[in-house]
ROZAKOL-935106 format. One record per residue (C-alpha): x negated, y, z negated. Coordinates in steps of 0.001 Angstrom, whole numbers, padded with zeros to 6 digits, always signed. Each point is the difference from the previous one (the first is absolute). Example, Ala and Ser with C-alpha at 12.3 -4.5 7.8 and 13.67 -1.06 7.14 Angstrom:
-012300-004500-007800;-001370+003440+000660;
This chain:
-140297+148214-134932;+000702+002151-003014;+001798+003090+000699;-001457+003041-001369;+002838+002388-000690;-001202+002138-003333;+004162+000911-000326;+001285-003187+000354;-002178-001323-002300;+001038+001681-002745;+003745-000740+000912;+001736-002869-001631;+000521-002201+003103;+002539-002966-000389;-001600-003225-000019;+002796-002802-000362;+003261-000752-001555;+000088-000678-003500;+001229-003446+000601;-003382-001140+001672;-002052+000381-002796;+000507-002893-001965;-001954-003132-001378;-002860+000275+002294;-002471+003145+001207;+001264+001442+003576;-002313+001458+002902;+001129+003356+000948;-001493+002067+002569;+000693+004156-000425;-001820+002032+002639;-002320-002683+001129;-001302-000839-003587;+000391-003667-001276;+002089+000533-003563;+001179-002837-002661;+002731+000185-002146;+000934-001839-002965;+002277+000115-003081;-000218-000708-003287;+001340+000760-003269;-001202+003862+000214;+001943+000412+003453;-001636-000237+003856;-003476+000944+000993;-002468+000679+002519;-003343-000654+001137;-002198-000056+002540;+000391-003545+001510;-003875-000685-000565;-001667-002081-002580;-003307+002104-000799;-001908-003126-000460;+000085-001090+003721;+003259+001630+001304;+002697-002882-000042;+003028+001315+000473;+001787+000208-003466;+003394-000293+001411;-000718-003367+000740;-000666-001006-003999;+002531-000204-002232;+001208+001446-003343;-000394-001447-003070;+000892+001090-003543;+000331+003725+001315;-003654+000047+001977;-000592-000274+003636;-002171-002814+000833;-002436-000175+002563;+000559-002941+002437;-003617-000175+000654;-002151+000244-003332;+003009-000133-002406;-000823+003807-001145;+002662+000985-001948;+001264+003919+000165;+002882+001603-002475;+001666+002827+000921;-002318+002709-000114;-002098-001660+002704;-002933-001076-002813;-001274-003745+000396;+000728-001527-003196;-001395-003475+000539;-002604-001056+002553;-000143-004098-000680;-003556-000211+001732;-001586+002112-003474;-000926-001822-002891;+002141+001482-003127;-003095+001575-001661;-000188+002557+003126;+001906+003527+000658;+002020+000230+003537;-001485+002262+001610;+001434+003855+000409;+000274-000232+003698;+001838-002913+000254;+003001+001631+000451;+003254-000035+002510;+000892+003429+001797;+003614+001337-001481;+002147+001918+001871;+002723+002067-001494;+003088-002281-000357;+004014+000510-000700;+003373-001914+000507;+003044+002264+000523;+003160-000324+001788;-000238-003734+001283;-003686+000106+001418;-003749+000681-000847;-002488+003220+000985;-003283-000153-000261;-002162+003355+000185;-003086-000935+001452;-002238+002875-001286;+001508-000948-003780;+001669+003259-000777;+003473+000192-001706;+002231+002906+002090;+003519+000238-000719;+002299-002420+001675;+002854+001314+002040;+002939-000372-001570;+003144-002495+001209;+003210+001119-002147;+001821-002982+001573;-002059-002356-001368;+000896+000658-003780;+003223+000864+000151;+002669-002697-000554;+001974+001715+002316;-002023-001519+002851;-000767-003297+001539;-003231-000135+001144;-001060-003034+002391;-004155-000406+000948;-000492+000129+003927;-003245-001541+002005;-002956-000332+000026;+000436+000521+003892;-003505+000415+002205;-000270+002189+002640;-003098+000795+002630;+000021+003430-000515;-000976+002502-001948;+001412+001510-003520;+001015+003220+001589;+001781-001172+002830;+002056-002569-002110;+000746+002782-002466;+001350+002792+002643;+002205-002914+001535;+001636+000097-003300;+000328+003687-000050;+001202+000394+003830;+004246+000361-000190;+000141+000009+003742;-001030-002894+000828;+003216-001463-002107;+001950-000294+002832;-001881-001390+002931;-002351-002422-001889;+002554-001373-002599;+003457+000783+002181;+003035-002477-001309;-001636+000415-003112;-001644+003623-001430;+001620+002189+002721;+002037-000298+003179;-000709+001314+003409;+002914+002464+000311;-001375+001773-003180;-003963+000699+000808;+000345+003586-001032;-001818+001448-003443;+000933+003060-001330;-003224+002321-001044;-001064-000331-003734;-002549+001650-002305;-002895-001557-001591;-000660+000883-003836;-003536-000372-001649;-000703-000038-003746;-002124-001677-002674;+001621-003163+000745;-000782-000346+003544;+002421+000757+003021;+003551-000198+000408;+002636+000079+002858;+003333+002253-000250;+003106-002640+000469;-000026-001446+003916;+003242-000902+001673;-000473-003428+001809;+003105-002241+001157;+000145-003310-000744;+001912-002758+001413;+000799-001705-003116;-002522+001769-002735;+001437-001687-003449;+001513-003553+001224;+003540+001059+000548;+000160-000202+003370;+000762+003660+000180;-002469+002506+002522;-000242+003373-001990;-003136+002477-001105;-002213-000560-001883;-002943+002722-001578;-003701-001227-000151;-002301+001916-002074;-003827-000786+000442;-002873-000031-002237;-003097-000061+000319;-001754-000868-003912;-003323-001183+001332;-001779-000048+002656;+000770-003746+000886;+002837-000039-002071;+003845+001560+001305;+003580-000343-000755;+003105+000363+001460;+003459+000646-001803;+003023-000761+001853;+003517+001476-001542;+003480-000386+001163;+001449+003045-001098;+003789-001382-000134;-000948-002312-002254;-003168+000432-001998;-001342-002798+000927;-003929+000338+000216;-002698-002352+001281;-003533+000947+000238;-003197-002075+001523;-003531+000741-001126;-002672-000968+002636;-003347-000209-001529;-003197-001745+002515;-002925-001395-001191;-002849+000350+002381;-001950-003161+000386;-002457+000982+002233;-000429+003170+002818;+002898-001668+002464;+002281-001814-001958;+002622+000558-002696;+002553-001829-002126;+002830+001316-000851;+002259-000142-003575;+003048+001680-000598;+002385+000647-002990;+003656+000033+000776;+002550+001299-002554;+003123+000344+000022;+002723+001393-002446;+003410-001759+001424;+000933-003380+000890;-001387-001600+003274;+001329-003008-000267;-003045-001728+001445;-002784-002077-001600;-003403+001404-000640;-001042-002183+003132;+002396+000956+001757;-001194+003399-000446;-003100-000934+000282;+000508-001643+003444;+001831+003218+001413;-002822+001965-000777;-002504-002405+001605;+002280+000023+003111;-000264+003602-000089;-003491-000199-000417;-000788-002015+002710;+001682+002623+002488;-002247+002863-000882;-003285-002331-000157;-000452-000471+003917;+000303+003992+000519;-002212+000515-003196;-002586-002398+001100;-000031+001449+003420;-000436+003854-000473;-002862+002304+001565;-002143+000899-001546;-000186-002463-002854;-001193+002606-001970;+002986+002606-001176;-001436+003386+001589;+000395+002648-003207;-000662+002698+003102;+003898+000502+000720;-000615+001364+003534;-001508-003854+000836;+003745-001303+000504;+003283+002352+000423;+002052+000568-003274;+004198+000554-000295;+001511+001334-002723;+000762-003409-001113;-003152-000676-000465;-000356+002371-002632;-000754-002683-003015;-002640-001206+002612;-001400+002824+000435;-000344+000855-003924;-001252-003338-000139;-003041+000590+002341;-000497+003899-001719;-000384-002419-003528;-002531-002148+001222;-002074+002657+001669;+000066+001827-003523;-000990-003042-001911;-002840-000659+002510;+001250-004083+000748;-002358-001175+002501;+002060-003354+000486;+002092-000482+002743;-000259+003191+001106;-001752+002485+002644;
Protein backbone atom coordinates (compact mmCIF):
# COMPACT_ATOMS: atom_id res chain seq x y z
CA UNK A 1 0.00 0.00 0.00
CA UNK A 2 1.45 3.38 -0.81
CA UNK A 3 1.90 5.59 2.06
CA UNK A 4 0.53 8.95 1.71
CA UNK A 5 2.67 11.25 3.80
CA UNK A 6 2.65 14.85 1.76
CA UNK A 7 6.12 15.66 4.12
CA UNK A 8 7.85 12.71 3.58
CA UNK A 9 7.38 12.86 0.18
CA UNK A 10 9.11 15.69 -0.48
CA UNK A 11 12.07 14.45 1.79
CA UNK A 12 15.01 12.80 0.21
CA UNK A 13 14.57 9.29 1.70
CA UNK A 14 17.65 6.88 1.38
CA UNK A 15 17.10 4.19 -0.95
CA UNK A 16 20.34 1.90 -1.04
CA UNK A 17 24.02 1.96 -0.80
CA UNK A 18 25.88 3.20 -3.58
CA UNK A 19 27.50 -0.09 -4.09
CA UNK A 20 24.14 -1.82 -5.18
CA UNK A 21 23.58 0.03 -8.09
CA UNK A 22 25.64 -1.43 -10.56
CA UNK A 23 25.39 -3.31 -14.01
CA UNK A 24 21.82 -4.18 -13.73
CA UNK A 25 18.38 -2.04 -12.71
CA UNK A 26 17.45 -2.72 -8.82
CA UNK A 27 13.78 -2.91 -7.27
CA UNK A 28 13.47 -0.59 -4.46
CA UNK A 29 10.50 -0.11 -2.44
CA UNK A 30 10.26 3.63 -0.47
CA UNK A 31 6.99 4.04 1.40
CA UNK A 32 5.16 1.25 -0.23
CA UNK A 33 5.91 2.45 -3.87
CA UNK A 34 7.74 -0.03 -6.27
CA UNK A 35 11.03 2.21 -7.49
CA UNK A 36 13.96 1.15 -10.09
CA UNK A 37 17.23 2.33 -10.12
CA UNK A 38 19.85 2.28 -12.61
CA UNK A 39 23.18 3.91 -13.58
CA UNK A 40 24.69 5.03 -16.38
CA UNK A 41 27.15 7.33 -17.68
CA UNK A 42 25.07 10.55 -16.37
CA UNK A 43 25.03 9.04 -12.69
CA UNK A 44 21.92 6.88 -10.89
CA UNK A 45 18.26 7.28 -11.55
CA UNK A 46 14.83 6.63 -10.72
CA UNK A 47 11.62 5.59 -11.95
CA UNK A 48 8.59 4.29 -11.30
CA UNK A 49 9.11 0.47 -11.65
CA UNK A 50 6.24 0.31 -14.39
CA UNK A 51 6.52 -0.06 -18.07
CA UNK A 52 3.55 2.26 -19.40
CA UNK A 53 2.91 -0.10 -22.17
CA UNK A 54 1.54 -2.97 -19.95
CA UNK A 55 3.31 -2.37 -16.57
CA UNK A 56 6.35 -4.90 -16.51
CA UNK A 57 8.38 -4.12 -13.99
CA UNK A 58 11.45 -2.20 -15.45
CA UNK A 59 13.76 -3.30 -12.80
CA UNK A 60 13.65 -6.53 -14.19
CA UNK A 61 15.17 -5.28 -17.87
CA UNK A 62 18.41 -4.38 -18.24
CA UNK A 63 20.62 -1.44 -19.35
CA UNK A 64 22.06 -1.06 -22.42
CA UNK A 65 24.18 1.69 -24.00
CA UNK A 66 22.93 4.17 -21.17
CA UNK A 67 18.89 3.30 -21.64
CA UNK A 68 16.78 1.19 -19.46
CA UNK A 69 15.25 -1.57 -21.29
CA UNK A 70 12.03 -2.98 -20.80
CA UNK A 71 12.12 -6.77 -20.12
CA UNK A 72 8.78 -7.14 -21.62
CA UNK A 73 8.42 -5.12 -25.02
CA UNK A 74 12.13 -4.08 -25.24
CA UNK A 75 11.01 -0.21 -24.74
CA UNK A 76 13.93 1.56 -24.29
CA UNK A 77 13.95 4.77 -21.71
CA UNK A 78 17.15 7.33 -21.25
CA UNK A 79 17.45 9.20 -18.41
CA UNK A 80 14.85 11.65 -18.46
CA UNK A 81 12.23 8.89 -18.38
CA UNK A 82 11.29 9.54 -22.42
CA UNK A 83 10.96 6.19 -24.53
CA UNK A 84 13.43 6.53 -27.15
CA UNK A 85 12.85 3.33 -29.09
CA UNK A 86 9.72 1.19 -29.10
CA UNK A 87 10.93 -1.95 -31.55
CA UNK A 88 7.16 -2.91 -32.26
CA UNK A 89 6.88 0.75 -34.61
CA UNK A 90 7.88 0.74 -38.01
CA UNK A 91 10.77 3.56 -38.45
CA UNK A 92 8.51 5.88 -40.54
CA UNK A 93 6.27 6.43 -37.21
CA UNK A 94 6.72 9.03 -34.12
CA UNK A 95 6.75 7.31 -30.42
CA UNK A 96 4.18 8.45 -29.00
CA UNK A 97 4.26 11.48 -26.19
CA UNK A 98 2.85 9.34 -23.49
CA UNK A 99 5.02 6.66 -23.69
CA UNK A 100 6.96 7.72 -21.05
CA UNK A 101 8.59 6.27 -17.56
CA UNK A 102 7.67 8.22 -14.23
CA UNK A 103 11.10 10.01 -12.79
CA UNK A 104 11.59 10.60 -9.44
CA UNK A 105 14.09 13.05 -8.14
CA UNK A 106 17.45 11.19 -7.84
CA UNK A 107 21.06 11.85 -6.01
CA UNK A 108 24.18 9.84 -4.76
CA UNK A 109 25.97 11.40 -1.75
CA UNK A 110 27.92 10.08 1.03
CA UNK A 111 28.05 6.24 0.11
CA UNK A 112 24.23 5.71 -0.75
CA UNK A 113 21.26 6.86 -3.00
CA UNK A 114 17.88 9.18 -2.11
CA UNK A 115 15.25 9.29 -4.09
CA UNK A 116 12.48 12.13 -3.54
CA UNK A 117 9.42 10.68 -4.54
CA UNK A 118 7.39 13.88 -5.31
CA UNK A 119 10.65 14.99 -7.67
CA UNK A 120 11.62 18.12 -5.86
CA UNK A 121 15.32 19.05 -5.18
CA UNK A 122 15.54 20.36 -1.18
CA UNK A 123 18.81 20.82 0.25
CA UNK A 124 20.60 17.81 1.55
CA UNK A 125 21.76 17.77 5.10
CA UNK A 126 25.08 18.17 5.34
CA UNK A 127 27.82 15.31 6.70
CA UNK A 128 31.27 17.27 7.35
CA UNK A 129 32.84 13.85 8.06
CA UNK A 130 32.30 12.62 4.92
CA UNK A 131 34.64 15.13 2.98
CA UNK A 132 37.10 15.68 5.17
CA UNK A 133 40.30 13.58 4.92
CA UNK A 134 40.49 13.76 8.41
CA UNK A 135 37.83 11.05 8.70
CA UNK A 136 37.28 7.46 7.89
CA UNK A 137 34.04 6.86 6.96
CA UNK A 138 32.79 3.06 6.72
CA UNK A 139 28.91 2.36 5.05
CA UNK A 140 26.65 0.44 7.67
CA UNK A 141 23.34 -1.81 6.71
CA UNK A 142 20.90 -2.01 5.03
CA UNK A 143 19.34 -3.61 8.29
CA UNK A 144 15.24 -4.29 8.23
CA UNK A 145 13.25 -3.79 10.99
CA UNK A 146 9.20 -4.38 11.63
CA UNK A 147 8.60 -1.19 12.85
CA UNK A 148 8.05 1.99 12.09
CA UNK A 149 10.50 5.07 11.00
CA UNK A 150 9.83 6.95 14.15
CA UNK A 151 10.33 4.42 16.57
CA UNK A 152 13.70 3.26 14.95
CA UNK A 153 14.78 6.89 14.85
CA UNK A 154 14.02 7.85 18.73
CA UNK A 155 15.91 4.49 19.65
CA UNK A 156 18.80 6.24 18.18
CA UNK A 157 18.19 9.39 20.01
CA UNK A 158 17.35 7.69 23.57
CA UNK A 159 20.97 7.96 25.82
CA UNK A 160 19.36 6.01 28.58
CA UNK A 161 18.82 3.14 27.31
CA UNK A 162 22.89 2.89 26.80
CA UNK A 163 23.32 1.09 29.72
CA UNK A 164 20.72 -1.56 30.20
CA UNK A 165 20.18 -2.56 26.50
CA UNK A 166 23.90 -2.46 25.34
CA UNK A 167 25.65 -3.05 29.07
CA UNK A 168 29.45 -4.58 28.57
CA UNK A 169 29.39 -2.54 25.68
CA UNK A 170 27.75 1.35 25.46
CA UNK A 171 27.33 1.74 29.26
CA UNK A 172 27.67 -0.24 32.47
CA UNK A 173 25.17 -0.88 35.16
CA UNK A 174 26.90 0.96 38.04
CA UNK A 175 26.75 4.18 35.85
CA UNK A 176 22.83 4.49 34.68
CA UNK A 177 22.71 8.07 35.77
CA UNK A 178 22.39 11.16 33.01
CA UNK A 179 23.04 14.43 33.95
CA UNK A 180 20.19 17.06 32.59
CA UNK A 181 21.09 18.77 29.20
CA UNK A 182 19.57 21.46 26.97
CA UNK A 183 18.22 21.06 23.60
CA UNK A 184 19.21 23.84 20.91
CA UNK A 185 17.05 24.50 17.71
CA UNK A 186 18.18 26.45 14.63
CA UNK A 187 18.02 26.48 10.83
CA UNK A 188 19.85 23.34 10.76
CA UNK A 189 17.63 21.23 12.73
CA UNK A 190 18.12 20.21 16.52
CA UNK A 191 21.00 19.71 18.57
CA UNK A 192 21.91 18.20 22.04
CA UNK A 193 24.31 20.14 24.64
CA UNK A 194 27.39 17.54 25.38
CA UNK A 195 25.93 14.26 27.51
CA UNK A 196 28.14 12.51 29.99
CA UNK A 197 27.76 8.66 29.47
CA UNK A 198 30.42 6.04 30.89
CA UNK A 199 31.71 3.61 28.91
CA UNK A 200 33.38 0.45 29.65
CA UNK A 201 35.92 0.60 27.05
CA UNK A 202 34.59 3.62 24.58
CA UNK A 203 37.82 3.93 22.08
CA UNK A 204 39.43 0.21 22.12
CA UNK A 205 41.93 0.71 24.84
CA UNK A 206 40.56 -1.23 27.26
CA UNK A 207 40.22 1.78 29.47
CA UNK A 208 36.33 2.68 31.14
CA UNK A 209 36.21 6.60 31.14
CA UNK A 210 33.43 9.39 29.84
CA UNK A 211 32.55 9.97 27.08
CA UNK A 212 30.09 13.22 25.66
CA UNK A 213 27.31 12.37 23.05
CA UNK A 214 25.83 15.17 21.24
CA UNK A 215 22.56 14.39 19.20
CA UNK A 216 21.15 15.63 16.08
CA UNK A 217 18.38 15.52 14.66
CA UNK A 218 18.91 16.88 10.54
CA UNK A 219 15.76 15.29 9.22
CA UNK A 220 13.03 13.92 10.17
CA UNK A 221 14.21 10.24 9.49
CA UNK A 222 17.59 11.19 9.46
CA UNK A 223 19.87 11.71 13.13
CA UNK A 224 23.36 11.69 14.30
CA UNK A 225 25.24 11.13 17.13
CA UNK A 226 28.86 12.51 17.94
CA UNK A 227 30.77 10.79 20.50
CA UNK A 228 34.11 12.74 21.91
CA UNK A 229 36.63 11.68 24.39
CA UNK A 230 37.62 14.80 25.76
CA UNK A 231 41.25 13.57 27.00
CA UNK A 232 42.06 12.80 23.83
CA UNK A 233 40.17 14.32 20.94
CA UNK A 234 39.30 11.50 19.61
CA UNK A 235 35.77 11.81 17.87
CA UNK A 236 33.46 9.22 16.30
CA UNK A 237 30.10 10.02 15.06
CA UNK A 238 27.19 7.57 13.53
CA UNK A 239 24.52 8.91 11.22
CA UNK A 240 21.27 6.80 11.27
CA UNK A 241 19.17 7.53 8.33
CA UNK A 242 15.72 4.84 7.66
CA UNK A 243 14.13 4.37 4.63
CA UNK A 244 10.52 3.52 5.02
CA UNK A 245 9.46 0.69 2.82
CA UNK A 246 6.10 0.44 3.59
CA UNK A 247 3.64 1.69 6.85
CA UNK A 248 5.39 -1.11 9.37
CA UNK A 249 8.69 -1.72 8.32
CA UNK A 250 12.03 0.08 8.01
CA UNK A 251 15.64 -0.46 6.97
CA UNK A 252 18.11 1.01 8.45
CA UNK A 253 21.72 2.68 7.00
CA UNK A 254 24.17 4.32 8.93
CA UNK A 255 27.42 6.35 8.33
CA UNK A 256 30.17 5.85 10.81
CA UNK A 257 33.20 8.21 10.91
CA UNK A 258 35.77 8.38 12.71
CA UNK A 259 38.87 10.76 13.02
CA UNK A 260 41.55 8.40 15.01
CA UNK A 261 42.78 5.02 14.58
CA UNK A 262 40.48 2.00 15.47
CA UNK A 263 42.49 -0.47 14.59
CA UNK A 264 39.66 -2.60 13.24
CA UNK A 265 38.54 -3.44 9.69
CA UNK A 266 35.58 -1.79 8.09
CA UNK A 267 33.79 -5.25 8.79
CA UNK A 268 34.79 -5.44 11.75
CA UNK A 269 33.13 -2.27 12.37
CA UNK A 270 30.59 -3.11 10.52
CA UNK A 271 29.85 -6.32 12.50
CA UNK A 272 29.96 -4.37 15.95
CA UNK A 273 27.42 -2.20 14.83
CA UNK A 274 25.15 -5.00 13.56
CA UNK A 275 25.65 -6.68 17.00
CA UNK A 276 24.57 -3.56 18.45
CA UNK A 277 21.84 -3.39 16.24
CA UNK A 278 20.42 -6.50 16.85
CA UNK A 279 20.05 -5.62 20.72
CA UNK A 280 17.84 -2.64 20.23
CA UNK A 281 15.69 -4.43 17.33
CA UNK A 282 13.61 -6.86 19.69
CA UNK A 283 12.64 -3.74 22.06
CA UNK A 284 12.10 -1.56 18.84
CA UNK A 285 9.99 -4.09 17.18
CA UNK A 286 8.02 -4.64 20.28
CA UNK A 287 6.91 -1.09 21.49
CA UNK A 288 3.18 0.15 22.18
CA UNK A 289 1.85 1.80 20.36
CA UNK A 290 3.61 1.19 17.08
CA UNK A 291 2.86 4.48 16.24
CA UNK A 292 5.30 7.22 18.16
CA UNK A 293 2.50 9.32 20.11
CA UNK A 294 3.66 13.24 19.23
CA UNK A 295 0.99 13.94 22.35
CA UNK A 296 3.86 13.86 25.13
CA UNK A 297 1.37 13.20 27.98
CA UNK A 298 0.65 9.53 26.02
CA UNK A 299 3.94 8.03 27.74
CA UNK A 300 5.95 9.71 30.84
CA UNK A 301 9.07 11.83 29.82
CA UNK A 302 12.65 12.31 32.06
CA UNK A 303 14.86 14.82 31.50
CA UNK A 304 16.87 12.47 29.53
CA UNK A 305 14.56 12.24 27.24
CA UNK A 306 14.88 15.65 26.26
CA UNK A 307 16.30 14.96 22.47
CA UNK A 308 13.14 12.66 22.41
CA UNK A 309 11.05 14.89 23.29
CA UNK A 310 12.35 17.67 20.68
CA UNK A 311 12.18 14.94 18.39
CA UNK A 312 8.36 14.33 18.76
CA UNK A 313 7.76 18.56 19.06
CA UNK A 314 9.66 18.36 15.21
CA UNK A 315 7.47 15.97 13.78
CA UNK A 316 4.28 17.44 15.11
CA UNK A 317 5.50 20.83 13.46
CA UNK A 318 6.30 19.27 10.17
CA UNK A 319 2.88 17.49 10.19
CA UNK A 320 4.62 13.58 9.50
CA UNK A 321 1.75 11.35 9.52
CA UNK A 322 4.11 8.17 9.40
CA UNK A 323 4.75 6.26 12.24
CA UNK A 324 3.23 8.41 14.37
CA UNK A 325 -0.10 9.21 16.50
Amino acid sequence: MIVQDTVLRNEWIVACRSADVQDRPLQITVMGERVVLFRNEQGVHAFKDLCIHRGAALSLGCVREGKLVCPYHGWEYESSGACVKIPQLPADQAIPGKARALPYGCRERYGFVWVNLNGNDPDLFALPEFDDPGFRNVIWGPQTVAAKPPRVVENFLDVGHLAVVHEGYLGVATHMEIGDYRVHRDENGIRTDEIAVFQPDPDGTGQAKHVYYTYEVLRPLTVKFTKRDRETDHEMSILLTVLPTDENQSVAFGVLSFNYETNLTDEEIIQFQDMIFAQDKPIVENQKPEDLPLDLQVELSLKCDRASIAYRQYLSELGVNLGTA
